[in-house]
C-alpha positions as a Python dict, from the first residue, in 0.01 Angstrom:
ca = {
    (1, 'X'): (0, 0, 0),
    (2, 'X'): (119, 366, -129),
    (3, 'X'): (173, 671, 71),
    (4, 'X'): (-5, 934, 28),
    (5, 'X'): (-79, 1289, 95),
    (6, 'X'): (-401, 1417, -22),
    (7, 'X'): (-707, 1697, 59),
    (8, 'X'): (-1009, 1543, 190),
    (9, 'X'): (-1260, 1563, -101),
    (10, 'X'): (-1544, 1763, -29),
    (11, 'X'): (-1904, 1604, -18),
    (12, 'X'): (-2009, 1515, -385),
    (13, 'X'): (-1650, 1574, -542),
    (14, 'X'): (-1479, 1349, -763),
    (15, 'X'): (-1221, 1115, -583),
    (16, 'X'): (-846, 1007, -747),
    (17, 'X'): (-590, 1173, -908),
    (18, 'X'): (-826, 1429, -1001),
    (19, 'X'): (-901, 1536, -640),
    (20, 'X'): (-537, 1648, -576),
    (21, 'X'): (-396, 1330, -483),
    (22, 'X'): (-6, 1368, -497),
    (23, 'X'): (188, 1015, -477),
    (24, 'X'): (481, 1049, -255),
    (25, 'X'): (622, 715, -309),
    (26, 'X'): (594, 470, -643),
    (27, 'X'): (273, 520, -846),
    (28, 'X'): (143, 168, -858),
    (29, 'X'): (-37, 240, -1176),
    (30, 'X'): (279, 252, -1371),
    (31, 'X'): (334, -163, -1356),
    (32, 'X'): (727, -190, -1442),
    (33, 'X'): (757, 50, -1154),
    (34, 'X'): (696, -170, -854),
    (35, 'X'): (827, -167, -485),
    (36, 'X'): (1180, -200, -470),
    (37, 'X'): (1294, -54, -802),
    (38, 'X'): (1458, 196, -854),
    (39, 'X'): (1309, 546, -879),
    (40, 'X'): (1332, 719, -1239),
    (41, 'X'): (1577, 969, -1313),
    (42, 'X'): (1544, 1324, -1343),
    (43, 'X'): (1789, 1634, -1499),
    (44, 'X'): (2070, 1513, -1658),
    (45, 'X'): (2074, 1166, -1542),
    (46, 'X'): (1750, 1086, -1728),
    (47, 'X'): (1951, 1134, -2103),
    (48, 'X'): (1971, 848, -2258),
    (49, 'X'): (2280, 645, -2254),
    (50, 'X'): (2584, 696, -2452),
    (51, 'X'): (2674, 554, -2727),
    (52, 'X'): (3063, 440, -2758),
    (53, 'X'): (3246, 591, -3043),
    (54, 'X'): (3361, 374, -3314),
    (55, 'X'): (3642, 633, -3421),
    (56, 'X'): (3904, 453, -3170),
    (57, 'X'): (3793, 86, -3318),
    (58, 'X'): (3854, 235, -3722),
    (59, 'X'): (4215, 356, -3585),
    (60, 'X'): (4310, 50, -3422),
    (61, 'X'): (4198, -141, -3751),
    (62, 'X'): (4408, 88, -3947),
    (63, 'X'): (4670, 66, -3757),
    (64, 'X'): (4659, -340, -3747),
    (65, 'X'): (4684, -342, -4084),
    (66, 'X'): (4937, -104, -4175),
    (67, 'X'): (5156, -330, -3873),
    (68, 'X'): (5070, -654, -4024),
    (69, 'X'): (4854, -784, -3719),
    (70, 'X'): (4484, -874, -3715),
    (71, 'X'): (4265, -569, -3574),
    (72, 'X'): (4057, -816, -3355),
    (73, 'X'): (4416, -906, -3170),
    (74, 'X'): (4432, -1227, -3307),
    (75, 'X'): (4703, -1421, -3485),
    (76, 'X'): (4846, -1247, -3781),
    (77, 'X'): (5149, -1178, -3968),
    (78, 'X'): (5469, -1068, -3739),
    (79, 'X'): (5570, -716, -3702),
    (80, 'X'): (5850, -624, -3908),
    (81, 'X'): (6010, -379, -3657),
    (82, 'X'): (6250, -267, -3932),
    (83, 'X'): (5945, -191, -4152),
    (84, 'X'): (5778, 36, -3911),
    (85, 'X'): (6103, 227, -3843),
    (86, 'X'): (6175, 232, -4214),
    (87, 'X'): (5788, 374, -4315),
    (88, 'X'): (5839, 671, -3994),
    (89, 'X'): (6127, 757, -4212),
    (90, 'X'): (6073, 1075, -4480),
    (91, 'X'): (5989, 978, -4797),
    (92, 'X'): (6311, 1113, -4902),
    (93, 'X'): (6528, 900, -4702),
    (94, 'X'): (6353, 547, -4768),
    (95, 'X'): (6259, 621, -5147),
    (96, 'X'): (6499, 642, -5451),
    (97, 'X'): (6400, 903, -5728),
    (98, 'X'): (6247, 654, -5923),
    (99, 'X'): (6062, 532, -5646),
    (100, 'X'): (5848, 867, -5613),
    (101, 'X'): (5552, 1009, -5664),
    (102, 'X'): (5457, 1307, -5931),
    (103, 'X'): (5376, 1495, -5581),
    (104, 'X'): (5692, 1382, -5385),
    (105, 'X'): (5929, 1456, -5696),
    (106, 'X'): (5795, 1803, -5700),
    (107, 'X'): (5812, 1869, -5344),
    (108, 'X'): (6180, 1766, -5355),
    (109, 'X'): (6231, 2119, -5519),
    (110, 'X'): (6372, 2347, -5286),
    (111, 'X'): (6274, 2640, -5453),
    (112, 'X'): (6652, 2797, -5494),
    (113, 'X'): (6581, 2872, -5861),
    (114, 'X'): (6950, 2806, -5903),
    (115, 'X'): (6890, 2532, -6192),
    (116, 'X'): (6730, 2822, -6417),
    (117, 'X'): (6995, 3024, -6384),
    (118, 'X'): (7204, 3024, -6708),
    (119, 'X'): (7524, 2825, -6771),
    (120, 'X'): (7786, 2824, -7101),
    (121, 'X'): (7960, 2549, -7239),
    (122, 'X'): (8272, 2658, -7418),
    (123, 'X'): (8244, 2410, -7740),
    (124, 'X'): (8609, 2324, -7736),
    (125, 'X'): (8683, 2283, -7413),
    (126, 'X'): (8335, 2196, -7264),
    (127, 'X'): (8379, 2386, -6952),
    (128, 'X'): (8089, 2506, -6808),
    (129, 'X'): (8075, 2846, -6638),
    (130, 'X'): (7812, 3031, -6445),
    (131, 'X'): (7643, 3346, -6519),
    (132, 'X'): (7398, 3556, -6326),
    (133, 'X'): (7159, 3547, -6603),
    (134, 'X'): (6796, 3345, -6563),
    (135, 'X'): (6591, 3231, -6774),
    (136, 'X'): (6274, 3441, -6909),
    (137, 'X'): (6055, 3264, -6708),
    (138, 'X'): (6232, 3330, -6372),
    (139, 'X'): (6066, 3552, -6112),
    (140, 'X'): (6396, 3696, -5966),
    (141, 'X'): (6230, 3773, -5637),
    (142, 'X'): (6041, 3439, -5555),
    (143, 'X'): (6248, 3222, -5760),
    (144, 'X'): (5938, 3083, -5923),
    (145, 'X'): (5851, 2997, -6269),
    (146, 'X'): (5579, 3223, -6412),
    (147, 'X'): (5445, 2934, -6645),
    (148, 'X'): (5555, 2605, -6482),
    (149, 'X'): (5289, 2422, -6671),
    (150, 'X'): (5370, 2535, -7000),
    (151, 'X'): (5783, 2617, -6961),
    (152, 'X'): (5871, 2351, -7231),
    (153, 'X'): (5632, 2523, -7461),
    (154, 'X'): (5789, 2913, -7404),
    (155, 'X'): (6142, 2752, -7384),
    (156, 'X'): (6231, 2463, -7554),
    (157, 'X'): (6559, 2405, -7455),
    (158, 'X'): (6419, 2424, -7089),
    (159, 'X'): (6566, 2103, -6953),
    (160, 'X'): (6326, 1895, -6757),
    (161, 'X'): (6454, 1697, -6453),
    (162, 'X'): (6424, 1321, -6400),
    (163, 'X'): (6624, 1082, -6171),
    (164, 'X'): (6807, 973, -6501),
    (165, 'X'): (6878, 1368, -6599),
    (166, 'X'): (6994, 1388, -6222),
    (167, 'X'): (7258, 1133, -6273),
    (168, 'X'): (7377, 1259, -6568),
    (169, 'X'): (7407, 1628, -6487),
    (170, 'X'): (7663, 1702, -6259),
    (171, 'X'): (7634, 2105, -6280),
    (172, 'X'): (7378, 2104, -6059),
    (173, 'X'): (7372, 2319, -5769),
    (174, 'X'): (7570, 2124, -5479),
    (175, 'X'): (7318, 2187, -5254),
    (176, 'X'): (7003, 2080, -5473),
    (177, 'X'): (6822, 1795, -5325),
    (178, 'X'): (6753, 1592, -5619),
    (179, 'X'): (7185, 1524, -5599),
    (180, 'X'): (7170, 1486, -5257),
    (181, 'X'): (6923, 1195, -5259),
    (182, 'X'): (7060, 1023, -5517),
    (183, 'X'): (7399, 1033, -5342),
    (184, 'X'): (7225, 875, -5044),
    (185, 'X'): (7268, 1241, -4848),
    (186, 'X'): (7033, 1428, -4607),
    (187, 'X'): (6844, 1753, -4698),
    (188, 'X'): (6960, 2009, -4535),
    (189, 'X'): (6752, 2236, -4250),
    (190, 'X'): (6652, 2498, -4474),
    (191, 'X'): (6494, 2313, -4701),
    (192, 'X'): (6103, 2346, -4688),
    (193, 'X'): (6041, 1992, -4647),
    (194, 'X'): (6249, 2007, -4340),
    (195, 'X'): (6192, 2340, -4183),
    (196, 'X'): (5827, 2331, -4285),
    (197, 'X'): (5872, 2686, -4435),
    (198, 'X'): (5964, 2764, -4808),
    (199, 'X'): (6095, 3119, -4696),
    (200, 'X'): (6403, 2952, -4527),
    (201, 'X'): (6605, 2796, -4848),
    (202, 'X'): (6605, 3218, -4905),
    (203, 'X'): (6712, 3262, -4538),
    (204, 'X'): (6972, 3066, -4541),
    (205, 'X'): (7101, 3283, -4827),
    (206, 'X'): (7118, 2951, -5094),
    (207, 'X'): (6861, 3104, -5371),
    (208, 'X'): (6907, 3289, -5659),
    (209, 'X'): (6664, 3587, -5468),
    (210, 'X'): (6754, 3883, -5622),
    (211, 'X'): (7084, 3796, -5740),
    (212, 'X'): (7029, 3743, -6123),
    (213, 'X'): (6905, 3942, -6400),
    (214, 'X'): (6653, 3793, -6706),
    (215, 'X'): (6801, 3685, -7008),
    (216, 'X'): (6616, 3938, -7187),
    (217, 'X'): (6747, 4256, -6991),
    (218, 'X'): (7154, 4139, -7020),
    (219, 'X'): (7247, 4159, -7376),
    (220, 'X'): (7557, 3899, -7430),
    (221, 'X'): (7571, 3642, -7218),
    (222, 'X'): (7970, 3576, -7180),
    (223, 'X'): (7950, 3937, -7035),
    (224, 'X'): (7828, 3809, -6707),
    (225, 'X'): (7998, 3496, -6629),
    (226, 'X'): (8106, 3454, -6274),
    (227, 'X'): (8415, 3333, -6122),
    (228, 'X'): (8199, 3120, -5876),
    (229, 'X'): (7832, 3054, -5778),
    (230, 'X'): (7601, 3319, -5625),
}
């Protein structure tokens, strides 16, 4: 028997809930609400419960397979510790030239703009000097191209790199990182890949910022050869 706390109904009046009947205890009429359970929540507790993320169980999947294991922790194929150090490593330092991507190869590009900078190759002796004269294409401030896409097209003779044009070409800038990878070498800290800033390879004093002159503005080009780089 219930509890409660009510005002006598006057003579005549309807009796129940209606009469102003408050339950202080369990109302019986609600039937999975008997004595001895547990009173309903209110506020914040009454929410409804949470639902676990899945985002932590699609990681540890991902991460199973790129280790070799089953994601459910059972039996799979052994971790290679050498091939998880080796894939933490830069692209750069576990992948040949040939190995790369279009978007890797292009990143390798420090930006120096030295390798549009114009060279001579005396015919007879085929030395080949420096000059501080760019190519057309050559902003001489941000050591960009002004048409990347369609360089070949403006200037023929543009030479385009590739790891076999790398191996052949030794007149490229000793700090360019296309040599320095294929000789098995570091980058070094101002390059963008490394510093995470393409304003440092200028820094560092290394580019051809504001040290050259277009090809169209200096006449004769064997008037401007240097005795050594920038």
């Amino acid at each position: 028997m219930k509890k409660v706390r009510a005002k006598r109904p006057a003579a005549g009046a309807k009796t129940g809930a209606r009469a102003g009947a408050r339950v202080l205890g369990v109302r019986a009429a609600r039937p999975e609400l008997v004595e001895g359970s547990r009173p309903p929540k209110s506020g914040p507790e009454a929410r409804a419960p949470r639902v676990p993320s899945t985002k932590g169980v699609h990681v540890r999947k991902a991460l199973a397979r790129k280790l070799g294991a089953k994601p459910g922790g059972g039996r799979g194929r052994r971790i290679d510790p050498a091939r998880v150090a080796d894939e933490a490593l830069p692209f750069w330092k576990r992948k040949s030239l040939a190995q790369m991507t279009q978007r890797e190869w292009e990143s390798l590009c420090d930006g120096c703009g030295k390798c549009c900078v114009n060279k001579l190759e005396y015919e007879d002796t085929g030395e080949v000097v420096q000059t501080d004269t760019c190519c057309r294409l050559l902003d001489t401030h941000t050591c960009q191209c002004k048409d990347y896409k369609n360089r070949k097209k403006l200037v023929p003779d543009c030479i385009q790199l590739s790891p076999d044009v790398v191996a052949e070409m030794d007149w490229l800038p000793r700090s360019c990182a296309y040599r320095l990878v294929l000789q098995g070498r570091d980058l070094f800290w101002w390059h963008p890949l490394v510093s995470g800033d393409p304003e440092t390879v200028h820094e560092a004093g290394v580019s051809a910022r504001d040290k050259v002159i277009s090809e169209l503005e200096a006449g004769e080009l064997t008037d401007h050869v240097l005795d050594d780089w920038l």
